[in-house]
C-alpha positions as CSV (number, residue, x, y, z in Angstrom):
1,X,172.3,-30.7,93.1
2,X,169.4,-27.9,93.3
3,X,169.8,-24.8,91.3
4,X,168.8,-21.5,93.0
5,X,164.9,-20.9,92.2
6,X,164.1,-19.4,88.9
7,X,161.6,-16.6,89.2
8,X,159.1,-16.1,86.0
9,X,155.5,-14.9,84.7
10,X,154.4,-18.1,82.9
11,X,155.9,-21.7,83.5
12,X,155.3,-24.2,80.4
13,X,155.1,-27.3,80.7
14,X,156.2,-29.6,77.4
15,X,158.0,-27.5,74.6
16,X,156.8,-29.5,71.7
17,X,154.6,-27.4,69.1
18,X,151.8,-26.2,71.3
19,X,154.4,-25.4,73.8
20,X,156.4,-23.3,71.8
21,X,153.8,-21.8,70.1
22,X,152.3,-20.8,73.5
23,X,155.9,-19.7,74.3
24,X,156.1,-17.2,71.3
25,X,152.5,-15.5,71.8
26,X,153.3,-14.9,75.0
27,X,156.8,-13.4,74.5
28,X,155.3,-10.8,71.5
29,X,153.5,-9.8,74.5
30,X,155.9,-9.3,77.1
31,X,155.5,-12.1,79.2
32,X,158.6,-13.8,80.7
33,X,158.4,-17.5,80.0
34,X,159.9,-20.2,81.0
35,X,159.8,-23.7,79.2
36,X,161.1,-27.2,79.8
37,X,160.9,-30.0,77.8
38,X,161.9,-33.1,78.7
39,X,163.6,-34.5,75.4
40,X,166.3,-32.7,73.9
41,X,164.7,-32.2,70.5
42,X,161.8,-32.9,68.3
43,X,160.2,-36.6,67.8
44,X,161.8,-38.6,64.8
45,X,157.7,-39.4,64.1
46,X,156.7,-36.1,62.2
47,X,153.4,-36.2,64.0
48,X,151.0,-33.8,62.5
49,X,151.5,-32.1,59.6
50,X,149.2,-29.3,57.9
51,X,148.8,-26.3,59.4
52,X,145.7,-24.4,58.3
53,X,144.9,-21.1,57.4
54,X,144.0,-19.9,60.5
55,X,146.9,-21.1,61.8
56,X,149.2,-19.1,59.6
57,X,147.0,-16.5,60.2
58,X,148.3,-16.5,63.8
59,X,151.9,-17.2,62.6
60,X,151.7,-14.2,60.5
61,X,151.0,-12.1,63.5
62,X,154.0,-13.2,65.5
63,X,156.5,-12.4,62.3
64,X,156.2,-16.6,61.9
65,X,154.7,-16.8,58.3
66,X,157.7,-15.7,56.1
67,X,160.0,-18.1,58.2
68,X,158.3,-21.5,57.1
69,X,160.4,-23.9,56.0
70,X,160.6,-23.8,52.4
71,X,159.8,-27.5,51.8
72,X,156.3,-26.7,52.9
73,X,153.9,-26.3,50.1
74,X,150.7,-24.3,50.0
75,X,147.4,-26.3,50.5
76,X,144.6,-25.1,48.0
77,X,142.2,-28.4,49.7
78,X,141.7,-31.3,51.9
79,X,144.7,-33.8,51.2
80,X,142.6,-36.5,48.8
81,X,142.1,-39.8,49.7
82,X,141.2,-43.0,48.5
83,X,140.4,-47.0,49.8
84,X,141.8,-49.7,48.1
85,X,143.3,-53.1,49.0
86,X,146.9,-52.2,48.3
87,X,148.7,-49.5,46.9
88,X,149.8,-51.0,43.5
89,X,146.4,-53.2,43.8
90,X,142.6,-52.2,43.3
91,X,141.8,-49.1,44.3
92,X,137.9,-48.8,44.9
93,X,136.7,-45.4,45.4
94,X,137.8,-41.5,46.4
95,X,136.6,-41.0,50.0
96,X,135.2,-37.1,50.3
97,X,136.5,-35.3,53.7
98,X,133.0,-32.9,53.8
99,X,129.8,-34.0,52.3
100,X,126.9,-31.4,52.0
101,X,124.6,-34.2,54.0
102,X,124.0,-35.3,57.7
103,X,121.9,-37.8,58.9
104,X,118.4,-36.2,60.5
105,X,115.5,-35.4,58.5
106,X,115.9,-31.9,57.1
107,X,119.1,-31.2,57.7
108,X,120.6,-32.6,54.0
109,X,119.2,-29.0,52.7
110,X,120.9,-27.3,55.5
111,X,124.1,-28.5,55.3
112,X,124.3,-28.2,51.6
113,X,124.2,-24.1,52.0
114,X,126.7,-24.5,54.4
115,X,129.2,-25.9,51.6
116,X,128.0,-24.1,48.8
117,X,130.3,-21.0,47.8
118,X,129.0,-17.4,48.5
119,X,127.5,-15.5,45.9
120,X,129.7,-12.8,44.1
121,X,129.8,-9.4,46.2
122,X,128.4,-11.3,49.6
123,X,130.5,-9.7,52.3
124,X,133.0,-11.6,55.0
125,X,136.1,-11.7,52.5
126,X,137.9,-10.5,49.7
127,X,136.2,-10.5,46.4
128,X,139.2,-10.1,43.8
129,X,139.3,-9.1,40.3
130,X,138.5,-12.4,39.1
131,X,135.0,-12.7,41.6
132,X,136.5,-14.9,44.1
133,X,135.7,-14.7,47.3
134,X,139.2,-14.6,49.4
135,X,138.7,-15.2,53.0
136,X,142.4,-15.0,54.3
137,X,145.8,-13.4,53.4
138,X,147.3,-16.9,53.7
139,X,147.2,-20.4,52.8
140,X,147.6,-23.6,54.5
141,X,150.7,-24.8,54.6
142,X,151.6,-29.0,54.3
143,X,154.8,-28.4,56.1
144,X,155.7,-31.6,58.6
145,X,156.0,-31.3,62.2
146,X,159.2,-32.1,62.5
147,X,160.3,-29.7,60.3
148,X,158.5,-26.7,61.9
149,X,159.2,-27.2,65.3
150,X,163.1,-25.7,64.8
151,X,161.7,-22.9,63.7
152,X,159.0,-22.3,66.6
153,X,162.3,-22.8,68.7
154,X,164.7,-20.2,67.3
155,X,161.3,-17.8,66.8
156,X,161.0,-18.4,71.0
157,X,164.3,-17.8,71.7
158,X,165.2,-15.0,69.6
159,X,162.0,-13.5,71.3
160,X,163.4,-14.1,74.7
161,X,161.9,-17.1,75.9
162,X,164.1,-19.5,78.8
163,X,163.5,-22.6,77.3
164,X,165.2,-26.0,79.0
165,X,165.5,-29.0,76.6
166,X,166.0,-32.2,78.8
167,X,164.7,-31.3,82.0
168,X,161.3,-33.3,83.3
169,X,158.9,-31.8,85.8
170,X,159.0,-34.6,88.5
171,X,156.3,-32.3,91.1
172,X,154.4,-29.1,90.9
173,X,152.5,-27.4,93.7
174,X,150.0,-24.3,93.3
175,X,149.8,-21.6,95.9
176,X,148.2,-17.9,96.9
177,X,150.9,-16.0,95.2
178,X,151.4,-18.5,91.7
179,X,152.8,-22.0,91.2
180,X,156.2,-23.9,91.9
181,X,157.2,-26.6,89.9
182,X,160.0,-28.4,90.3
183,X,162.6,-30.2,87.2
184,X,165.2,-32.7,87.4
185,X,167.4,-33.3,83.7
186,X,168.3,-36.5,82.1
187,X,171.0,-37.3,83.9
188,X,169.1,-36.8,87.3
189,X,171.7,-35.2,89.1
190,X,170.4,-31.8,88.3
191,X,167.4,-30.4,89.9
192,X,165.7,-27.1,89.8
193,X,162.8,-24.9,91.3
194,X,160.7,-22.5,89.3
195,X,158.4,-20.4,90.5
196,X,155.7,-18.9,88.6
197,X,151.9,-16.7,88.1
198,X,151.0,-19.3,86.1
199,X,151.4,-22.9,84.8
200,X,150.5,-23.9,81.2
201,X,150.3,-27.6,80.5
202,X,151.5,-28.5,77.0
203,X,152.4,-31.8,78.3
204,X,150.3,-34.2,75.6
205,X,147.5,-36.4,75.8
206,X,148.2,-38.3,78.9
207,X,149.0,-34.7,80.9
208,X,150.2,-35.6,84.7
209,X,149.3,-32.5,85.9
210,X,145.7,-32.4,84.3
211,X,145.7,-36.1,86.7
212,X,147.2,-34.6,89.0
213,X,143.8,-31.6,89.2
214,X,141.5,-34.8,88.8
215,X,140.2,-33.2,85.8
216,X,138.1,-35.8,83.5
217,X,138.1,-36.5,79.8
218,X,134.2,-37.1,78.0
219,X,134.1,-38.1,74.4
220,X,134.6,-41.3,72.4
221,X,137.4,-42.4,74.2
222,X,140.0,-44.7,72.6
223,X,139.4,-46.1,69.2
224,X,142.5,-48.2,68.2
225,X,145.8,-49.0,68.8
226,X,148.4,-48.0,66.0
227,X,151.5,-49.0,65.3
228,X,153.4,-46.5,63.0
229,X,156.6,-46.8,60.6
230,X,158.2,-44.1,58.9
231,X,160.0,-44.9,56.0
232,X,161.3,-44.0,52.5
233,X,160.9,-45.5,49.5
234,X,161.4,-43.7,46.1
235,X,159.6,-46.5,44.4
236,X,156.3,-45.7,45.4
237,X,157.0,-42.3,44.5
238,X,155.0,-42.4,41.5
239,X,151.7,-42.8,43.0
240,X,151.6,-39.1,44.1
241,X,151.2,-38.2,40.5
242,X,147.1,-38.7,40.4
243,X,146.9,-36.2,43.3
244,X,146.0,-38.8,46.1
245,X,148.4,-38.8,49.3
246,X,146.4,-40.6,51.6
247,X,145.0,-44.4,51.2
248,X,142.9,-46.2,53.2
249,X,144.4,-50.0,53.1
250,X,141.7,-53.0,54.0
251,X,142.6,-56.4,52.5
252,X,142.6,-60.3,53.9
253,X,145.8,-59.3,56.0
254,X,145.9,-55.9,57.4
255,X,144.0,-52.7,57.7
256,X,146.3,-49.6,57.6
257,X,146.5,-46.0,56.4
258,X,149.4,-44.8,54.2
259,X,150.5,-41.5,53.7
260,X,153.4,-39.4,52.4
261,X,155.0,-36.1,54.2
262,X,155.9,-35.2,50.9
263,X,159.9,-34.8,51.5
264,X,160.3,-38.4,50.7
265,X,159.3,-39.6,54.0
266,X,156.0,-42.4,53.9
267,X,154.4,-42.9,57.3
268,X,152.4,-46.6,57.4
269,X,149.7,-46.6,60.4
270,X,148.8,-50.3,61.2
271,X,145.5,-51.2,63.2
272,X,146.4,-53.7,65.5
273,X,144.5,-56.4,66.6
274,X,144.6,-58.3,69.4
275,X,147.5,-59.6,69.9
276,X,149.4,-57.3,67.5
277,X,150.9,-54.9,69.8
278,X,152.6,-57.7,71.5
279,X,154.7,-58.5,68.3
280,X,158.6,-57.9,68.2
281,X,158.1,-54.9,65.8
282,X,161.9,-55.8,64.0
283,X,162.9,-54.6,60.8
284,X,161.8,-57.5,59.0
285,X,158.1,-57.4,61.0
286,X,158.2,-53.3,59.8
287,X,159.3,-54.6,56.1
288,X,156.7,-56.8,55.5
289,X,153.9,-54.8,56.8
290,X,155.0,-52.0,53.8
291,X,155.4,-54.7,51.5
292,X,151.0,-55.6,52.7
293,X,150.6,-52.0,51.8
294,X,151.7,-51.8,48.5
295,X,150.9,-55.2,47.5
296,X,152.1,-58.0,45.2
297,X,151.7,-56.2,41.9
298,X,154.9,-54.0,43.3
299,X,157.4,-56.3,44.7
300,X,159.9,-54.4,46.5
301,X,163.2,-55.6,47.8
302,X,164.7,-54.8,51.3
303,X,167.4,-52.1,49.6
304,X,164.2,-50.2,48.3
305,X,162.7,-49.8,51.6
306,X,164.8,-47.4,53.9
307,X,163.2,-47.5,57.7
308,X,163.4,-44.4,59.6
309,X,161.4,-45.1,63.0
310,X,158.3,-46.9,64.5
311,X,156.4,-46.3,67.6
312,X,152.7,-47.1,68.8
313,X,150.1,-45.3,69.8
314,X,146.4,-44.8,71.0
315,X,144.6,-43.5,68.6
316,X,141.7,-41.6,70.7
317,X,139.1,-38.8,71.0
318,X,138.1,-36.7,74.3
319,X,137.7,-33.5,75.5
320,X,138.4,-32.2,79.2
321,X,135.5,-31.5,81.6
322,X,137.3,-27.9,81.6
323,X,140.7,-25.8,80.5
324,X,141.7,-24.7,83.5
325,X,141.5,-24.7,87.3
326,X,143.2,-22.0,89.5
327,X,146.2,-21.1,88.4
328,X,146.7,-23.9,85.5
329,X,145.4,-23.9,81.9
330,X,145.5,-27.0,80.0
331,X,146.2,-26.6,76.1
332,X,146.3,-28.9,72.8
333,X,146.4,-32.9,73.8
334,X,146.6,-31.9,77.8
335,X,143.1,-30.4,77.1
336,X,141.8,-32.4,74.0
337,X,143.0,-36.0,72.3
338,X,141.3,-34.9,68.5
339,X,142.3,-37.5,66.4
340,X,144.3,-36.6,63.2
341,X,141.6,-34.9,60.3
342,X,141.5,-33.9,57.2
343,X,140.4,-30.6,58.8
344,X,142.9,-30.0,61.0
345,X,141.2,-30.8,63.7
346,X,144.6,-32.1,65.9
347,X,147.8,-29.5,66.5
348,X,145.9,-26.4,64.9
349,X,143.0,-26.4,67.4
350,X,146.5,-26.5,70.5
351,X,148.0,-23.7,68.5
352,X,144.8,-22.1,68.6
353,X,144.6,-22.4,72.5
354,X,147.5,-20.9,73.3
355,X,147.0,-17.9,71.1
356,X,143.2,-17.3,72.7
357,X,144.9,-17.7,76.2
358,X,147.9,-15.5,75.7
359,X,146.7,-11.7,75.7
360,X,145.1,-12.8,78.1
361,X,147.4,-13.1,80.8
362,X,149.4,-10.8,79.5
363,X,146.6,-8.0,80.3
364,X,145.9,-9.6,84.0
365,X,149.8,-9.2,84.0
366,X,150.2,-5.6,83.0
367,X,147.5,-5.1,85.6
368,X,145.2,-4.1,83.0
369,X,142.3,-6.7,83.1
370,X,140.9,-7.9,86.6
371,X,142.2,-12.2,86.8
372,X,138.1,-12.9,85.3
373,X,139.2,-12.2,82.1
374,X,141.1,-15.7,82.4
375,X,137.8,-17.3,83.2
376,X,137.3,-16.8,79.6
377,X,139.7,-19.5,78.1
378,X,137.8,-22.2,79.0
379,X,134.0,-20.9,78.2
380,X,135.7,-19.6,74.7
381,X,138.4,-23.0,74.0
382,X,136.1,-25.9,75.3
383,X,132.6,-25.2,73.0
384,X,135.8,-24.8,70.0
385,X,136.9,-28.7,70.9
386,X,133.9,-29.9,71.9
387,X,132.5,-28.6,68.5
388,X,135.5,-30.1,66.7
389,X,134.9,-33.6,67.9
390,X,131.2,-33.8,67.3
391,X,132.1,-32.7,63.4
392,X,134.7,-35.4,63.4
393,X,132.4,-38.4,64.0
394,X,130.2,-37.2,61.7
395,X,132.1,-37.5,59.1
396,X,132.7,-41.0,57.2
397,X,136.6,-41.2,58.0
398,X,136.0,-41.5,61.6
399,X,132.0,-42.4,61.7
400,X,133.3,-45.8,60.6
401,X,134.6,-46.6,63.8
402,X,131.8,-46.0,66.0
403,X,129.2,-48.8,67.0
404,X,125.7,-48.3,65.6
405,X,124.9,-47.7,69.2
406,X,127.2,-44.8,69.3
407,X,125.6,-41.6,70.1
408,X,128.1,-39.6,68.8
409,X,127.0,-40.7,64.9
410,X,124.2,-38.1,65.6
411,X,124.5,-34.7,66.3
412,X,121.4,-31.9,66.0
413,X,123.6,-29.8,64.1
414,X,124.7,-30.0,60.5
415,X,128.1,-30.8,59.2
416,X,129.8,-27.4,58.7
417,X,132.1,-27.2,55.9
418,X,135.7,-26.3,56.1
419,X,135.4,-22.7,55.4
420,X,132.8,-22.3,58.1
421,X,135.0,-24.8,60.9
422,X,138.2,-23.3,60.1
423,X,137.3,-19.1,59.6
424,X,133.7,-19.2,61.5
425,X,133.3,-20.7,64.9
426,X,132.1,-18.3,67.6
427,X,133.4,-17.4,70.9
428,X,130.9,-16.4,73.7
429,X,132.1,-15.4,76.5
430,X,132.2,-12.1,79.2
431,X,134.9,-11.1,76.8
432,X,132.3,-10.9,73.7
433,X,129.4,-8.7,74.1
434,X,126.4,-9.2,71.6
435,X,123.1,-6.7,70.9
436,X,119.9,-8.0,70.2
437,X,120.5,-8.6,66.2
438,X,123.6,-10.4,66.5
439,X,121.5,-12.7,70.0
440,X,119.4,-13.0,66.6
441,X,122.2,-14.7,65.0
442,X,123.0,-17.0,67.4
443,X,119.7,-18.4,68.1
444,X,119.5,-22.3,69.8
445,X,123.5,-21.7,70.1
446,X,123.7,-18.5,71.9
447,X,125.0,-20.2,75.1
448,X,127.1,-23.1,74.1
449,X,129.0,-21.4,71.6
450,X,128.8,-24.9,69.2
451,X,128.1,-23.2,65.9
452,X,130.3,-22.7,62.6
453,X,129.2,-20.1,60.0
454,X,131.0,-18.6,57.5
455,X,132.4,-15.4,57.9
456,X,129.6,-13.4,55.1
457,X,127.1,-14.8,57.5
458,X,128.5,-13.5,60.7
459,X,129.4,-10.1,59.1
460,X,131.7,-8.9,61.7
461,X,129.4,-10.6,64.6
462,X,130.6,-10.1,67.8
463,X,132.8,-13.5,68.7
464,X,133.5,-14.3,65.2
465,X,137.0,-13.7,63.8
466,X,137.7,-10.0,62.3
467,X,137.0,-10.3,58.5
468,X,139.9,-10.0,56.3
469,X,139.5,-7.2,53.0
470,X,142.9,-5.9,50.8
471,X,143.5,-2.4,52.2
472,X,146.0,0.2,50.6
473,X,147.5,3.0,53.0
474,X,147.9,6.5,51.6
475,X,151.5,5.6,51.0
476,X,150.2,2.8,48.6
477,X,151.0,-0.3,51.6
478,X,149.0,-3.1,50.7
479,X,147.7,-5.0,53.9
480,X,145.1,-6.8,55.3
481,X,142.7,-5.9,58.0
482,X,144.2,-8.9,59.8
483,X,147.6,-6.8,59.7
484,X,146.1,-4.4,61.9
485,X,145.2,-6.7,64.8
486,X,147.8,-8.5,67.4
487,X,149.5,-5.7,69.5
488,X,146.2,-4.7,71.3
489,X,142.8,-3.4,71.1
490,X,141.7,-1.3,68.1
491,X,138.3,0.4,67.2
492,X,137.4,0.5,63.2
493,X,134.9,2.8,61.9
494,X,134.4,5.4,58.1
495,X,133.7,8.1,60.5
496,X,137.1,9.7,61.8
497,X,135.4,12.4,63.8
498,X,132.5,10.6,65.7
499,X,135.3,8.1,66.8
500,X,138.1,9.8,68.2
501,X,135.6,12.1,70.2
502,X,134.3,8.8,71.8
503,X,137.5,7.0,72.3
504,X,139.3,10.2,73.5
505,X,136.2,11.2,76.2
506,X,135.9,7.1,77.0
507,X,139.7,6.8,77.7
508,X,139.6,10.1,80.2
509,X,136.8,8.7,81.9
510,X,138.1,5.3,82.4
511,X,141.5,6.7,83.6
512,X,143.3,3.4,82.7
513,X,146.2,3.0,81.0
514,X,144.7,0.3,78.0
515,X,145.9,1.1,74.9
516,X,143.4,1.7,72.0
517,X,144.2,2.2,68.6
518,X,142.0,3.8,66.4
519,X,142.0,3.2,62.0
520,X,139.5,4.9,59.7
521,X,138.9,3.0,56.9
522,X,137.5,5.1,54.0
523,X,138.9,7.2,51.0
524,X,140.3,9.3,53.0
525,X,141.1,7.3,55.9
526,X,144.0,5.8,57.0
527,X,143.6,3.0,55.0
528,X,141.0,2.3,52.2
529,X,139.4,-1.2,50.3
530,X,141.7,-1.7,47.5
531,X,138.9,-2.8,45.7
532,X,135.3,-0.5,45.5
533,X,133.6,-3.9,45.7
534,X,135.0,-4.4,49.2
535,X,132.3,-2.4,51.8
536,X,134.1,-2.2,55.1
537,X,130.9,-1.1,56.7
538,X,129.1,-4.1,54.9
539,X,131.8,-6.8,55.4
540,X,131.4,-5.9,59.9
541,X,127.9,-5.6,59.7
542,X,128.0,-1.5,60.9
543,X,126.6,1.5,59.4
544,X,129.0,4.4,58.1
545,X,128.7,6.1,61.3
546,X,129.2,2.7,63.2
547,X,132.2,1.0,65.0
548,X,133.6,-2.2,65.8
549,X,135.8,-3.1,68.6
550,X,138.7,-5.7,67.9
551,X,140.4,-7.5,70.9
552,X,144.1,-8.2,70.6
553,X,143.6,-11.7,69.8
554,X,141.8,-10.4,66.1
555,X,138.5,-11.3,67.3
556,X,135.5,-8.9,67.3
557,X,134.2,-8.1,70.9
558,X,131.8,-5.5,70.3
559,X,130.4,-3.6,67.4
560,X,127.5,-0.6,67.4
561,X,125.9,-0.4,63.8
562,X,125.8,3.3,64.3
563,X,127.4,6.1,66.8
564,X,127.3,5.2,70.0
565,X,127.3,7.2,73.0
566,X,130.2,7.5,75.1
567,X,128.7,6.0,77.9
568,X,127.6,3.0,75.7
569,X,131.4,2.2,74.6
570,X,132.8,2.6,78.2
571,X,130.1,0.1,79.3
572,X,131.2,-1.9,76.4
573,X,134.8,-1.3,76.5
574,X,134.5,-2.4,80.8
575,X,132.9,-5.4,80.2
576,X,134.6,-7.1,77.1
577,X,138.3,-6.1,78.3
578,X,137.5,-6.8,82.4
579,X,138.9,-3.5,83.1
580,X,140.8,-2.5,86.3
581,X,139.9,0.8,87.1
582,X,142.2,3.2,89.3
């Protein structure tokens, strides 16, 4: 029977990381959400696993960091990995994730500064005691999927979000005022009508409603079919000890990849060939492809080998032709299929989605920001993906797949390394607003938004993430910059005075209520570097009289190097936070 209509701000739809992530930005802002899931809990396949710094970055916002599950380890590199023939037979060499070279003449050189550390002092991040250079208050974390996705669930909840395990959209429609979708449960007898502003499709990889908006996917498209087994076996334990986790397996009878989660759980991806996928995929098929894997050196008996789950899958790569259309924004696989990376590259970039797009429509909401500012999403997300699965192919993990005639094995840009992919891709965008140094900057990439530095070249560019630098309050507090960013739109500058004349005279003359903080940094300030090597000024790129403007997502919208006018931040402010004025 029908349920009487639910009424709400944002409707998601799929509640598996990406969803519930979206979920919880949304909430710390206000929004009322409603999710629905059709499963009743997380996959028994782990899925992804490694969550990046920026990532945790984002968690730590959202009171998400200190709540990790305390399996997870802290990531200080790329997981290693290595190709052999089996696991207990000959292993032939270490396979590198990033290598300072690229094919195209001239670009070896190039790509090599990319990689290279920063000098000591350089500005964009921390330099500590011991003259390293630290971009982040937090580290990666190895944590699996499965493992995770409890926690993003009690997180949304506690925060207030209406979220509906077991319930399947079966239809949604899109209208003047918002969107309807309607939601039967498993046992079909239920069925209920939800209206909403908007509709957020966290709904995977093959996303019915990005069909159902004849929205295209470009990119490499499908590269193999995988069948997966997840599995324990305490015997092979002992081959974590070198520091490798990952193998590439090719020998006379299979090619596979093997991995570990690191809790005991080993996941074995088989590439099928033709014909494969047709196999019965039985316990003894499962056994005896792990039994390939490690090889005859390690015999292993059916008691050793403790099957969990198996499930196949297209393993693929595409990008939508855009994030959103009306109404609807598309997020993680609904909006990209990135393959799983060394980099991250897969779940992080969804996460990442869904924390751009929040504020977002939580300012449009609030009545704050005219609906333009959503327009946004896609010109800031899409460059972000597309970038991500150019630097994929041009690596040798996945460049192996590609025909010679391919022309993704050829990019005119460089392979950026992980400091600059992860900490330094740039947003552009009505929402950033750049002078003529920072246009400078850009250069051939001012338009597409396809470039990764790392963050002591942008210095506080407007577009690039907000630096991070150890502060201490007067009270002694130690935070970072980044602790200063999430709940709205703040203004950083040395010079107390200058600043609060402009941001009090811009406020009365804009007459809206938009909430701007304002933090001196400086001895005297409300917070100061912890460390006299740490320049504020120098780290954003501003003079001592300057100012930078931070939107609530911790990205840098606008900067002036040194006092503006009033006139000049309430042009900036108007145009980089698409204003409603009353």
């Amino acid at each position: 029977m029908a349920a009487s209509p639910s009424q709400t701000a944002a409707i998601i739809v799929g509640g598996s990381l990406v969803g519930l992530c979206s979920a919880i930005f949304l909430r710390t802002k206000n929004v009322p959400v409603i999710l629905i899931e059709r499963h009743l809990g997380s996959s028994l396949h782990p899925r992804a696993m490694g969550f990046t710094v920026r990532t945790l970055e984002t968690f730590r916002e959202v009171d998400l960091e200190r709540r990790m599950p305390k399996a997870a380890v802290k990531e200080s590199g790329r997981p290693r990995r290595m190709n052999v023939e089996s696991l207990s037979g000959k292993w032939n060499e270490e396979v590198a994730w990033t290598k300072p070279t690229n094919s195209g003449e001239g670009k070896q050189e190039k790509a090599k500064q990319q990689s290279e550390p920063p000098s000591k002092g350089s500005a964009g991040g921390h330099i500590n005691l011991f003259g390293e250079t630290e971009y982040s208050p937090c580290h990666g974390s190895a944590v699996a999927q499965d493992a995770l996705e409890p926690v993003l669930r009690s997180r949304a909840l506690e925060l207030g979000a209406d979220i509906r395990m077991g319930w399947e959209m079966t239809q949604w429609k899109e209208d003047s005022d918002g969107v309807i979708v309607t939601a039967v449960d498993r046992s079909g007898f239920d069925k209920i009508e939800i209206r909403g502003r908007y509709l957020i499709a966290c709904d995977g990889s093959r996303s019915s409603i990005r069909n159902d908006l004849g929205i295209q996917m470009k990119g490499v498209g499908q590269l193999r079919t995988m069948r997966s087994i997840l599995f324990r076996c305490s015997v092979i334990n002992k081959f974590l000890d070198i520091g490798i986790s990952q193998w590439m397996i090719h020998n006379d009878t299979m090619d596979g990849f093997l991995t570990t989660y690191r809790d005991g759980r080993w996941a074995l991806m088989v590439f099928l060939k033709d014909g494969q996928s047709q196999l019965t995929w039985d316990i003894d098929t499962q056994r005896r492809m792990i039994r390939l894997a490690v090889g005859e050196n390690l015999p292993l008996s059916d008691e050793d080998i403790d099957l969990i789950t198996t499930g196949q899958w297209d393993l693929s790569a595409e990008v939508a032709e855009k994030f959103s259309q009306g109404r609807v924004f598309l997020a993680g696989d609904a909006a990209h299929t990135l393959p799983p990376t060394r980099g991250g590259y897969g779940a992080n970039t969804g996460i990442a989605d869904t924390h751009n797009l929040a504020w977002k429509i939580a300012a449009v909401l609030e009545g704050h920001a005219n609906p333009s500012l959503l327009d946004t999403y896609n010109a800031e997300r899409r460059p972000i993906a597309l970038l991500r699965h150019e630097q994929t192919f041009l690596r040798d993990d996945y460049k192996q797949y590609l025909p010679a005639e391919s022309p993704w094995r050829e990019s005119p840009r460089p392979i950026f390394d992980d400091i600059a992919m992860e900490l330094g891709q740039i947003y552009r965008s009505d929402a950033v607003l750049l002078d003529e140094t920072d246009q400078a900057l850009l250069a051939d990439e001012l338009e597409t938004g396809m470039i990764a530095k790392r963050p002591e070249v942008w210095r506080g560019c407007p577009g690039s993430r907000a630096p991070h630098i150890w502060l201490l309050g007067q009270d002694g507090e130690r935070i970072s910059t980044l602790d200063l960013f999430g709940s709205g739109w703040v203004v950083l500058s040395e010079d107390e005075a200058t600043s609060n004349t402009i941001i009090t005279e811009s406020l009365a003359t804009l007459k809206v209520p938009l909430g701007i903080k304002y933090v001196r940094i400086g001895a005297t300030g409300s917070y100061r570097p912890e460390l006299d090597s740490a320049s504020f000024a120098e780290t954003f790129g501003i003079g001592h009289h300057g100012l930078v403007l931070v939107r609530p997502d911790g990205y840098i919208a606008w900067r002036a190097v040194e006092t503006p006018t009033v006139k000049e931040f309430v042009e900036a402010l108007l145009k980089v936070s698409h204003t409603v004025e009353v």
